[in-house]
N, C-alpha and C positions, 0 to 999 in steps of 0.2 A: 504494500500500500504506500510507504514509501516513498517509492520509484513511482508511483503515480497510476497505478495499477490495482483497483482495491479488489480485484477478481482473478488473482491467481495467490495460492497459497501451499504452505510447505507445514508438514509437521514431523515428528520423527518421535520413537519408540524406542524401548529394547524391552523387550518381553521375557516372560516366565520361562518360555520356549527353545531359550537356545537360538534366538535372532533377533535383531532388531531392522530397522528402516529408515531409510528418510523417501516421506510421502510427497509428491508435484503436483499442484492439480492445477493447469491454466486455464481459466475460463475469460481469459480476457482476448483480445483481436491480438496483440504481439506476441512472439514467438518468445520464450522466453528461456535465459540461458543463467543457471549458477553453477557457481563455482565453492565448492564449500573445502578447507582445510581445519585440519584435525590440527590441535595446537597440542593436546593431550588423548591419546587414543589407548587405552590400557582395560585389556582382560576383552578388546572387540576386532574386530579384523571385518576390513569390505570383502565381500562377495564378488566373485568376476561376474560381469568384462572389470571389476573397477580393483586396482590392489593400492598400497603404499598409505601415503596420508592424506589425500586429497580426491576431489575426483570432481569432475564437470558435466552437468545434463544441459540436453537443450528440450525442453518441451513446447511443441508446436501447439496453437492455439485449440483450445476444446479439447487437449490431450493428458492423461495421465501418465507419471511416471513412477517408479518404485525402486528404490538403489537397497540393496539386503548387506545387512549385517550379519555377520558370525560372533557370539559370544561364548569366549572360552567361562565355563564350568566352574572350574578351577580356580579363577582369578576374580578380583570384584571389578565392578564395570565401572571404566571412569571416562567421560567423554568430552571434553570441550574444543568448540568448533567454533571457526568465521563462517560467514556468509558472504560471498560477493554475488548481488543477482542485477539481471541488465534484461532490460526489454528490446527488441529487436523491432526497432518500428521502421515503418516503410518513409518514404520523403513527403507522401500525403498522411501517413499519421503526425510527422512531423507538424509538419505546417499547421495539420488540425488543431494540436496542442497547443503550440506557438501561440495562434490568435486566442484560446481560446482562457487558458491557463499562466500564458506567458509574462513577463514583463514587459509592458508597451512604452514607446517612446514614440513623438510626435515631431518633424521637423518645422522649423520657424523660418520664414523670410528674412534674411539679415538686416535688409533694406527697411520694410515695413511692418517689421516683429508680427507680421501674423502667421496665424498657424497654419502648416497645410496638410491635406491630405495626404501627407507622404509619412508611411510609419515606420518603425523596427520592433520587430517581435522577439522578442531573447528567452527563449527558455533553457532549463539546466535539464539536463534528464540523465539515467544511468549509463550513457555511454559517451557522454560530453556535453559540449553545449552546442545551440542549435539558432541563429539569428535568422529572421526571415526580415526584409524590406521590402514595401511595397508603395508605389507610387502609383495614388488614384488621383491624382490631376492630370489635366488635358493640355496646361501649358509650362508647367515646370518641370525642368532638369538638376537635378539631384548627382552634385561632384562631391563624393565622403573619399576620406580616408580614414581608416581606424588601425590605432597601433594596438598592438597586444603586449602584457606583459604575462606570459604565461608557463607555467610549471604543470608535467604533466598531461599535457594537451600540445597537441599539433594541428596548423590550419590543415585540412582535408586537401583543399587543391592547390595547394604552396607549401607542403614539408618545410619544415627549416625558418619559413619567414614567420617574420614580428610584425608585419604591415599588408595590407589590403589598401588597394586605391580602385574606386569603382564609379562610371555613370549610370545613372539612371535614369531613362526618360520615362515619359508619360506614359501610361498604363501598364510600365514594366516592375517585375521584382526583381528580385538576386538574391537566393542562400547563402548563408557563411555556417559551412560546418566546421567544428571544433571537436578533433577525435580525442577519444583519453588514452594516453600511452602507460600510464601507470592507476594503479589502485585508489589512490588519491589526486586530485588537478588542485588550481586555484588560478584565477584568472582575473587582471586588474585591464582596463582598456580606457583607452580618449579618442573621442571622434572631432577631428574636424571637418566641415564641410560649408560648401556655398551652393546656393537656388540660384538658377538660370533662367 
């Protein structure tokens, strides 16, 4: 729920039995992928296909999954675990979010301080962050640059750079995807720009 998904959920067990689980169940539209790592895994052992101390599912939307545990007998069962999970949305889930969840921003006229119909959509989601722009007027042109300062995260169509420089004219948008390269991001940004 989180990650912005209140329709997929996970629980886990070790039973009386001789096994335990960790249960998936995605009832939401994204595909959904976690990764869980055992920080302490004692007297339990995964079930293949999955061994060692970690193990990654992907469960596709409407679908169930089920990872089995072996617990030895013998030993008392001690288990503490992360969780890293990441929804797998489409560029139209995106966008849907963006407007709908997102944080909005409005461009001004430099000249005339008015406001115009020219937005940006920024939302954070579990696999980075995700900017939509959109210019709904019929006579302005939209010159941004936006610097990044960014840990963690890599611009999607420019590896390696710190800056984006974009036009946008009338009735057009432009994405700015921002991928997560590590477990944790942070991400500080300044735009400038001028109407045309």
């Amino acid at each position: 729920e989180a990650e912005g998904e209140p329709n997929a959920f996970r629980c886990t067990e070790v039973t009386d039995d001789g096994f335990g689980y960790f249960f998936f169940w995605n009832k939401s539209k994204s595909a959904l992928k976690s990764e869980v790592f055992f920080k302490i895994m004692s007297g339990i052992k995964l079930r293949k296909p999955y061994t060692g101390k970690k193990f990654c599912v992907t469960v596709p939307p409407g679908e169930k999954v089920i990872v089995l545990t072996k617990v030895n007998p013998y030993l008392e069962v001690k288990q503490v675990y992360s969780e890293i999970p990441s929804f797998q949305r489409s560029a139209e889930e995106l966008k849907t979010l963006a407007k709908q969840t997102g944080q909005k921003k409005q461009r001004k006229h430099q000249k005339t301080g008015e406001m115009l119909d020219i937005f940006c959509h920024i939302l954070q989601h579990s696999d980075g962050i995700y900017f939509l722009y959109e210019n709904h007027t019929q006579q302005y042109t939209l010159d941004e640059e936006v610097k990044f300062r960014l840990q963690g995260l890599e611009i999607e169509e420019a590896p390696g750079a710190s800056s984006l420089k974009f036009v946008l004219g009338p009735g057009q948008s432009k994405e700015i995807k921002l991928r997560k390269t590590v477990g944790e991001f942070s991400i500080g940004f300044s735009t400038s720009y001028l109407i045309k």
